[in-house]
C-alpha positions in Angstrom: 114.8 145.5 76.7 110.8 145.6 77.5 111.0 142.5 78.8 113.9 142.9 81.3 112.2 146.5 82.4 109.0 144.4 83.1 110.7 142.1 85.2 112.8 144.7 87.2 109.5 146.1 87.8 107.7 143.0 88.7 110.6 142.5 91.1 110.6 145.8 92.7 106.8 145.1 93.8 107.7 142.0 95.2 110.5 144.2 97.2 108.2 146.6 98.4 105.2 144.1 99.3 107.7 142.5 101.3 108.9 145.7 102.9 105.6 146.3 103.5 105.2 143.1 105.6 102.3 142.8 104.2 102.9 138.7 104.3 102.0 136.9 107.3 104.5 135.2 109.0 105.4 133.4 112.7 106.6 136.8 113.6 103.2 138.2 113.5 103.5 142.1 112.8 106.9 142.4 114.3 109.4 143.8 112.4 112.1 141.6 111.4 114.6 143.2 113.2 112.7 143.3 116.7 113.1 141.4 119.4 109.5 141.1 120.5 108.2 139.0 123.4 108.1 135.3 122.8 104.3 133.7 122.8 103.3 131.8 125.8 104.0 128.2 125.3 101.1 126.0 124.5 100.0 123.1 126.8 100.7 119.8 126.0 98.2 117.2 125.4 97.8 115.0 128.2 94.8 112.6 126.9 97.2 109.0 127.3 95.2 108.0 123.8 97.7 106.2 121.5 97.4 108.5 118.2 97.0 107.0 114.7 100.7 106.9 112.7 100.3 108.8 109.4 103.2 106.5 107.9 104.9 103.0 108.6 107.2 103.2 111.0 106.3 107.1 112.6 108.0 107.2 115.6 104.8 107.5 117.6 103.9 110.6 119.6 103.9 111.5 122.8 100.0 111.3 124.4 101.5 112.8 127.9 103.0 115.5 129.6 106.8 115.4 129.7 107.9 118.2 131.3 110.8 118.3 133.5 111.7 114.7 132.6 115.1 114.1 133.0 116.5 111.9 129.8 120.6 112.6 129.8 123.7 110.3 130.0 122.5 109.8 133.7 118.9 109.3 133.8 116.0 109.0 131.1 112.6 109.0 132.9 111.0 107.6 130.2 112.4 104.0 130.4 110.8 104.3 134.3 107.7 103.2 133.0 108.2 102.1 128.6 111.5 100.1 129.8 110.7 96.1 128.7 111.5 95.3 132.4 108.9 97.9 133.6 106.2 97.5 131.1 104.1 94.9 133.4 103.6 97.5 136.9 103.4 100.7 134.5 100.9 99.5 131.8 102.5 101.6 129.3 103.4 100.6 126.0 107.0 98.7 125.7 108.9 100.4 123.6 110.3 99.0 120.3 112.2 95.9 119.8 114.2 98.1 117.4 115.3 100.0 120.2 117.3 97.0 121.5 119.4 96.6 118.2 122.9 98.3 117.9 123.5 100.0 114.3 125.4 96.4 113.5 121.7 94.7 113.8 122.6 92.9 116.9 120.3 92.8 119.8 121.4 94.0 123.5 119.9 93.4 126.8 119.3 96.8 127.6 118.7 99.7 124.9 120.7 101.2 122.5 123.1 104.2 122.8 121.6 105.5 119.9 118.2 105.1 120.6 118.5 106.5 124.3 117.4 109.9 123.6 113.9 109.4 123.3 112.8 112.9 122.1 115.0 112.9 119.2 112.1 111.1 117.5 109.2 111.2 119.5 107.0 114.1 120.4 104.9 115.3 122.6 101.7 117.6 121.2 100.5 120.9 122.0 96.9 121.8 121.9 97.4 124.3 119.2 95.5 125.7 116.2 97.2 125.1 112.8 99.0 128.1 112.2 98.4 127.2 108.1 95.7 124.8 106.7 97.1 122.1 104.7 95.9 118.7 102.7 97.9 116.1 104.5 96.9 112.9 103.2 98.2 109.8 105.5 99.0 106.7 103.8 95.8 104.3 105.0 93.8 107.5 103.4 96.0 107.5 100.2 95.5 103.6 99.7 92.1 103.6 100.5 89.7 103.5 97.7 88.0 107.0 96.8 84.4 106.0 97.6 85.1 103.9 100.9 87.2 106.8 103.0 85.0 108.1 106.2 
């Protein structure tokens, strides 16, 4: 009975910390039931410097701005310049043979339905601070002996 009296106790702290908002949170010191003002957007990095991959096969990131690209069953902007046929005037990076297979494995001349919608996997980046710190280790640093990593 102790026990189960601690741990209502315990739990009603947690309640009230929480009430509190003493936590931090995306939200910043708005209440959870306010509608504040959202933050100004952050601008996008637009560097054009290929970024490392943190894992074999990462969709790769976007190093440019994409805003107000058109990429819908009409038109996708990006395939102006990453297309295989416009690789050569643009100087951009072709995309991915991969991107030229149907689900069956077969290749097509042009790309894929599914693999149309480019920002389904690949992103652009903000210049942003973290909002948390974290330990992210990326695979060439995990396989990388302990004494050799710069």
């Amino acid at each position: 009975m102790k026990k189960l009296l601690a741990v209502c106790s315990l739990m009603g702290l947690v309640n009230f910390a929480l009430a509190d908002n003493q936590f931090a949170s995306l939200r910043g010191s708005a209440d959870l039931l306010d509608n504040a003002a959202a933050p100004a957007m952050a601008a996008e990095i637009n560097n054009d410097q290929r970024r490392v991959r943190d894992y074999p096969m990462a969709a790769p990131t976007i190093p440019h701005k994409i805003e107000g690209y058109q990429i819908d069953l009409t038109a996708n902007k990006c395939l102006s310049c990453h297309n295989r046929l416009r690789v050569a005037d643009s100087q951009a990076p072709m995309i991915s043979v991969t991107h030229f297979m149907n689900r069956d494995g077969n290749f097509l001349a042009d790309v894929s339905p599914n693999r149309y919608f480019c920002t389904q996997c690949h992103a652009s980046q903000l210049s942003v601070k973290l909002l948390i710190e974290n330990d992210f280790v990326s695979m060439d640093e995990l396989f990388t002996p302990a004494g050799t990593r710069h």
